[in-house]
C-alpha positions as CSV (number, residue, x, y, z in Angstrom):
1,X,5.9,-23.5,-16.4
2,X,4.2,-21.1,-13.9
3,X,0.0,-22.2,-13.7
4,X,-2.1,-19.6,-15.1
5,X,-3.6,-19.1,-12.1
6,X,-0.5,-18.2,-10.6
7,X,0.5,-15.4,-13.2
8,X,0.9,-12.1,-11.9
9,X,1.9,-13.0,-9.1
10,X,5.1,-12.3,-7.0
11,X,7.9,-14.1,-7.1
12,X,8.2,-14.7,-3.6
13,X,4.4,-15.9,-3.4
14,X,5.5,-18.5,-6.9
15,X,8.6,-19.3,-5.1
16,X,6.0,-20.7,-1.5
17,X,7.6,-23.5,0.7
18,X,11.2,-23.6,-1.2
19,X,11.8,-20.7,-0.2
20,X,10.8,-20.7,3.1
21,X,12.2,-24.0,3.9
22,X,15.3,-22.7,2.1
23,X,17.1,-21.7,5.8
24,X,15.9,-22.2,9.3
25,X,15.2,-19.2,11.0
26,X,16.2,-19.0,14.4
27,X,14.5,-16.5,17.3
28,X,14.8,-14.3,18.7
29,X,14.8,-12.1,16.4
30,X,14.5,-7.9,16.7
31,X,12.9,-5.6,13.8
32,X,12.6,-1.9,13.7
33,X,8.9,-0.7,14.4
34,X,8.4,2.7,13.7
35,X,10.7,4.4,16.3
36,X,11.5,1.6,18.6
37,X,13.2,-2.1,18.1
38,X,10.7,-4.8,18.5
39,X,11.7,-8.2,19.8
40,X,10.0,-11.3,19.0
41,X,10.5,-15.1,20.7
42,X,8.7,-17.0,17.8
43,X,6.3,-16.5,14.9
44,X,3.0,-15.6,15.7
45,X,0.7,-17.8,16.5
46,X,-2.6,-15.9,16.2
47,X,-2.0,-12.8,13.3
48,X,-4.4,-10.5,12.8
49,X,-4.0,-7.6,9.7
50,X,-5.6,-4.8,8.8
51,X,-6.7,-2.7,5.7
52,X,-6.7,-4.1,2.1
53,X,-3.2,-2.6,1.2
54,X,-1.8,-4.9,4.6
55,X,-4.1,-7.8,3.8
56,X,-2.7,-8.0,0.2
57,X,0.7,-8.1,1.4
58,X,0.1,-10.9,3.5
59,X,-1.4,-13.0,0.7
60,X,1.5,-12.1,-0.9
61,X,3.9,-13.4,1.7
62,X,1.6,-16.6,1.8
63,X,0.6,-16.4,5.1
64,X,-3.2,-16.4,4.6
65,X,-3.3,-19.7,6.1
66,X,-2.0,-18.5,9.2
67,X,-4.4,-15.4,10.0
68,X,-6.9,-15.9,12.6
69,X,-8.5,-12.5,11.4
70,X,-8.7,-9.6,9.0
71,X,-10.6,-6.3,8.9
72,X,-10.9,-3.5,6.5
73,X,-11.6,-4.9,3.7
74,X,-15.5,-5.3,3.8
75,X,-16.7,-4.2,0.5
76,X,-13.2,-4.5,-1.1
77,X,-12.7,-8.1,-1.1
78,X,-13.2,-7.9,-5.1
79,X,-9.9,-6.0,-5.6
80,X,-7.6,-8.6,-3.2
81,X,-5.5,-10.8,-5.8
82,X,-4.8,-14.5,-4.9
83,X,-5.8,-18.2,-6.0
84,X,-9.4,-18.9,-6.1
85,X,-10.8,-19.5,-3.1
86,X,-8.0,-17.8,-0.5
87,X,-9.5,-14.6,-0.7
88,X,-13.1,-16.2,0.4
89,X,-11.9,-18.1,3.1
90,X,-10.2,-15.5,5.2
91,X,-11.8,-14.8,8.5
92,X,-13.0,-11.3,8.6
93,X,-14.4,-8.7,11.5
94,X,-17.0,-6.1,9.3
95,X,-15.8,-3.6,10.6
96,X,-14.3,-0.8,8.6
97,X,-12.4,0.6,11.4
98,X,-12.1,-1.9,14.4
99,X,-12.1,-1.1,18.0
100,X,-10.0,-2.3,20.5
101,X,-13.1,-4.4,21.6
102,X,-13.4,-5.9,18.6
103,X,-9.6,-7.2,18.0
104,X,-10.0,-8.8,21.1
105,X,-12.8,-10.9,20.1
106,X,-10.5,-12.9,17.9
107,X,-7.8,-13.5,20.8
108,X,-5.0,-12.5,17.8
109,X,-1.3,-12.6,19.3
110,X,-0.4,-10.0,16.4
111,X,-1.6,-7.5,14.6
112,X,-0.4,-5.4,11.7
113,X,-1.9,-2.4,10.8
114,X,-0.9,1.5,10.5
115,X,-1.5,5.1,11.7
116,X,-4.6,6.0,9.8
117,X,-4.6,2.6,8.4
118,X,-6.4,0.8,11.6
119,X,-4.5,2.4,14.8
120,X,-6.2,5.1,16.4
121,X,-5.6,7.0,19.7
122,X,-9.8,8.0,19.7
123,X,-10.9,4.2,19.1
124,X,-8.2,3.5,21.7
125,X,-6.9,0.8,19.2
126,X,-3.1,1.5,19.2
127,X,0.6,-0.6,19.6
128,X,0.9,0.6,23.4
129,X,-3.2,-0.8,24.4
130,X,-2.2,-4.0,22.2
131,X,0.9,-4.9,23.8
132,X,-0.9,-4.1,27.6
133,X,-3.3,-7.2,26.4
134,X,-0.5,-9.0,25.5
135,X,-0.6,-8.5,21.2
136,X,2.1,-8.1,19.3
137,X,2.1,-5.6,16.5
138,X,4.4,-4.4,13.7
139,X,3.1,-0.7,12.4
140,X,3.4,0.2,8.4
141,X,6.7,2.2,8.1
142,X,4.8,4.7,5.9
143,X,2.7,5.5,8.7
144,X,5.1,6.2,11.3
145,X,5.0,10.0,9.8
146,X,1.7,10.5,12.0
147,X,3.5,10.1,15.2
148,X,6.6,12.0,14.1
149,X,9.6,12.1,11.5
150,X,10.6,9.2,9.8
151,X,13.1,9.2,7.1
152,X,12.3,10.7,3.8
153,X,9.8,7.9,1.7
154,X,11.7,5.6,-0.6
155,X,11.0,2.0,-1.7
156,X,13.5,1.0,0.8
157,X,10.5,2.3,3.5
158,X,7.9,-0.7,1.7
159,X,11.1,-3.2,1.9
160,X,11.6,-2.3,5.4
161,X,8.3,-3.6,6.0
162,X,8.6,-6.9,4.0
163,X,11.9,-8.1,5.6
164,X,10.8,-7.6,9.2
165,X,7.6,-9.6,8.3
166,X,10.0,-12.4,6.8
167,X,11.9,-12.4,10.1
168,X,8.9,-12.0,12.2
169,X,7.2,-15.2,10.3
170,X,10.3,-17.4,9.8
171,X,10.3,-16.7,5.8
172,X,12.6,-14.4,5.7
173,X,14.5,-16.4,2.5
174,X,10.9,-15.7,0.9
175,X,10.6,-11.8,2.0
176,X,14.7,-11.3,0.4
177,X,14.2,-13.0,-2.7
178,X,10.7,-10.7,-2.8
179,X,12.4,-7.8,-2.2
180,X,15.7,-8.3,-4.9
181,X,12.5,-9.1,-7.6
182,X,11.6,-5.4,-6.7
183,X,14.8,-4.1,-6.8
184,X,15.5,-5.5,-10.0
185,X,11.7,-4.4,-11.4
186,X,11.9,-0.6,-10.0
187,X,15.5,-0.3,-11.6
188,X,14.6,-0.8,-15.1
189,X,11.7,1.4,-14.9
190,X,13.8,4.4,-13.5
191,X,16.8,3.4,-15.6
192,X,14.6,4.8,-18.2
193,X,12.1,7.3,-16.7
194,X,15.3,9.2,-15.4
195,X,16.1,10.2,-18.6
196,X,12.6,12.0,-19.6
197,X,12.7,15.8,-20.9
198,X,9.2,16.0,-18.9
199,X,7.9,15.2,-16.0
200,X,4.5,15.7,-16.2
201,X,2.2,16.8,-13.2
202,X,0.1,14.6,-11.0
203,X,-2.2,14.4,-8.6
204,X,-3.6,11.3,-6.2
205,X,-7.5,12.2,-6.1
206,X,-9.7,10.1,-3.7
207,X,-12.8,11.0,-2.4
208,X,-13.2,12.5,-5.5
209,X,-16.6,10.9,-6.6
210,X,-18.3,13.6,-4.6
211,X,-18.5,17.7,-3.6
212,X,-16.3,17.2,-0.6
213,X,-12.7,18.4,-0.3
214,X,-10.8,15.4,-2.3
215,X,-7.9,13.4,-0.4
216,X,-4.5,13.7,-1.7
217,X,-1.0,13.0,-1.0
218,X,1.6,15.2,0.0
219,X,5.3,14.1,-0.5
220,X,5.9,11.5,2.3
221,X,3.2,8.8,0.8
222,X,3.7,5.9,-0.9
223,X,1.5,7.3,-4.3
224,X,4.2,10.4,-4.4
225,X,6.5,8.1,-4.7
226,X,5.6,5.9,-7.3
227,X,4.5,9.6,-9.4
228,X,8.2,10.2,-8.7
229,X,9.7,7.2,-10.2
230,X,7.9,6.7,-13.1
231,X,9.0,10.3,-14.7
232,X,5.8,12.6,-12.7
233,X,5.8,15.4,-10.3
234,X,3.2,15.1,-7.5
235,X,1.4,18.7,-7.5
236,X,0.9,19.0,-3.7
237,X,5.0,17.7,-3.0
238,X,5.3,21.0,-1.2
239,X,3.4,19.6,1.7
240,X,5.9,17.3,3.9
241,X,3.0,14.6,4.9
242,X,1.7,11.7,3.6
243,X,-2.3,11.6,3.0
244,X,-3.9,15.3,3.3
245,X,-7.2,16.7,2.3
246,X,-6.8,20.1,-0.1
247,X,-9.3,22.1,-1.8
248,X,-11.0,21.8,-5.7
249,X,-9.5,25.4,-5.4
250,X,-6.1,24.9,-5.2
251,X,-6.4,21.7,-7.4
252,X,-7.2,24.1,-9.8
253,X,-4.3,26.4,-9.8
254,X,-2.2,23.9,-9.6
255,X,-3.3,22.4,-12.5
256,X,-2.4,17.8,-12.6
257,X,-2.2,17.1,-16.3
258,X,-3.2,13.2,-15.3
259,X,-5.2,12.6,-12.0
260,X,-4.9,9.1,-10.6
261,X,-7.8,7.9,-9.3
262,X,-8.0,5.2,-6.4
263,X,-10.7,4.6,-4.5
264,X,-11.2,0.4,-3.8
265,X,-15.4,0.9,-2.4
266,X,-16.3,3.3,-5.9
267,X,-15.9,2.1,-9.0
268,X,-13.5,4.3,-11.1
269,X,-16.4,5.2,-13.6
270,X,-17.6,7.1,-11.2
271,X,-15.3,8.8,-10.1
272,X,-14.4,9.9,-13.4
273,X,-17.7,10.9,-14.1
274,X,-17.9,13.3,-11.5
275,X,-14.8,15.0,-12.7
276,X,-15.5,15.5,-15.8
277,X,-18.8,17.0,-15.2
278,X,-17.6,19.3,-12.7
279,X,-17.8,22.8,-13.8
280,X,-15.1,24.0,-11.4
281,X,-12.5,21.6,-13.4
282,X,-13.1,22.3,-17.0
283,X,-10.0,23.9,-17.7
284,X,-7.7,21.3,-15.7
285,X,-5.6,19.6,-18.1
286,X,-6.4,16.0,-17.0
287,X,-9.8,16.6,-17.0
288,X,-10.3,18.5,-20.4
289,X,-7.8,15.7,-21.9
290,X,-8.9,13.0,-20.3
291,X,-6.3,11.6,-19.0
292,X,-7.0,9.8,-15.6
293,X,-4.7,6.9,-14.3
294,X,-6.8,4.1,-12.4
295,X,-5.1,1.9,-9.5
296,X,-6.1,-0.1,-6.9
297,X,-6.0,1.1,-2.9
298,X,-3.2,-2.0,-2.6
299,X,-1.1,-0.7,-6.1
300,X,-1.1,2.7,-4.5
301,X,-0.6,2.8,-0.6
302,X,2.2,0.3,0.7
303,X,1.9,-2.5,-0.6
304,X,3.5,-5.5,-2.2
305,X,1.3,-4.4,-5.5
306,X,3.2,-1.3,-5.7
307,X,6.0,-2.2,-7.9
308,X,2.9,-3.2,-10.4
309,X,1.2,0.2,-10.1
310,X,5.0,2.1,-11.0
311,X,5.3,0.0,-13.9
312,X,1.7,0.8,-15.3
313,X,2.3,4.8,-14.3
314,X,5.7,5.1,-15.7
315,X,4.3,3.6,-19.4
316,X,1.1,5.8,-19.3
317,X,3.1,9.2,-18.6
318,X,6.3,8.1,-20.8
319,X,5.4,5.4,-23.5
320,X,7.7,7.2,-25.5
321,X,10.4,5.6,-23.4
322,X,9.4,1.9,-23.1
323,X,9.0,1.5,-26.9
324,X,12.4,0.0,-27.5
């Protein structure tokens, strides 16, 4: 019987040292990083992550033990999901956006972290500085769209990211049998979201608690995605990028019938609040009917939590398909 404490949880996370210790893992070992191969002699010594989405992953794996830092996650730590007391004893840097000064402090041997989610050429923190100091890193495959064309987003761009963090850890037995529990998950949701009439449309609104232009995502990130699999239409898919800001204006004409709303510092209440008192937004669909789809930073940006966030999303839009 799986502890309570333990439900919820992946299966590779439930599955720990038997799985790891399943088959040796022999180095070196090469992984695909963005648009280069990667070559690692051994499993880092010193990891470092980035950004709550990252962080979570790496619980997941269960390799919190092993992380000499993590950053991003200051004021989020509420929304991380592990055993009591893993979450509380991670080391941490405060800052929301680390430079490459403040890495360093930590003396990591590894970092992982992503284009807009912690490397930045104007802070001077990116893969090419790292590796001059001597850190290793491993970028988020979503990401790579920021320095030029990836392949189109798919799940297999999250599992690309899980199996080279098996082989880059030694737990590669542990990242597999992760990844076919996904597999196996995403499949009987789309088995039956690929037969809806509807798709209804969507829209990914962050930064939507205040005035300012809201954040949303165009057709290459991770949250149009899981709108596409569970039976929704993204309303800004014409725009070939991942996270983009676009006006209340063309929200508008556009027209989501649900919004999602994500944002891991401001509670959802808020949020929601704001919309619904916006003037501007009255005669949006989703706002006038309420209907507003709450996830998590780490169910909706790469993340081992996104298989979670599809399954939730593909019941609230279709429940007239997951009643048998």
């Amino acid at each position: 019987m799986i502890p309570p404490v333990l439900r919820g949880l992946p299966l590779a996370l439930l599955l720990g040292t038997a799985a790891c210790g399943a088959h040796a893992q022999s180095y070196p070992v090469e992984v695909a990083n963005c648009f280069e191969t990667t070559r690692f002699t051994g499993p880092p010594k010193r990891p470092m992550v980035h950004d709550t989405n990252m962080t979570q992953t790496m619980l997941d794996l269960g390799l919190a033990d092993r992380l000499v830092a993590v950053s991003g996650i200051a004021g989020a730590e509420h929304r991380l999901v592990a055993p009591p007391g893993i979450v509380a004893a991670l080391p941490r840097l405060p800052d929301r956006a680390p430079t490459l000064e403040a890495v360093l402090s930590v003396d990591p041997d590894f970092l992982f972290a992503g284009w807009s989610y912690g490397f930045n050429e104007a802070r001077g923190l990116t893969p090419a500085r790292l590796a001059e100091m001597g850190v290793a890193t491993y970028t988020l495959r979503e990401s790579c769209i920021r320095i030029g064309p990836r392949e189109p987003i798919g799940m297999d761009t999250l599992y690309a990211d899980l199996l080279a963090l098996g082989k880059i850890f030694g737990i590669s037995d542990r990242a597999e049998a992760m990844v076919a529990d996904f597999r196996r998950r995403v499949a009987a949701v789309t088995e039956r979201t690929g037969t809806a009439a509807d798709r209804p449309r969507v829209m990914y609104c962050d930064d939507c608690h205040t005035e300012g232009a809201p954040l949303s995502v165009g057709r290459e990130g991770m949250t149009s995605l899981l709108m596409e699999l569970a039976g929704g239409r993204n309303i800004f898919d014409d725009i070939p990028n991942s996270y983009v800001r676009v006006s209340w204006e063309e929200m508008v004409r556009r027209n989501p019938q649900w919004i999602i709303v994500s944002d891991h510092r401001i509670p959802a209440e808020a949020t929601i609040r704001n919309l619904l008192a916006a003037p501007q937004l009255a005669d949006v669909e989703a706002v006038r009917e309420r209907r507003f789809i709450v996830l998590t930073y780490a169910e909706q940006t790469p993340s081992t939590r996104n298989v979670d966030a599809l399954e939730r999303m593909a019941r609230t839009l279709h429940p007239e398909l997951f009643q048998r």
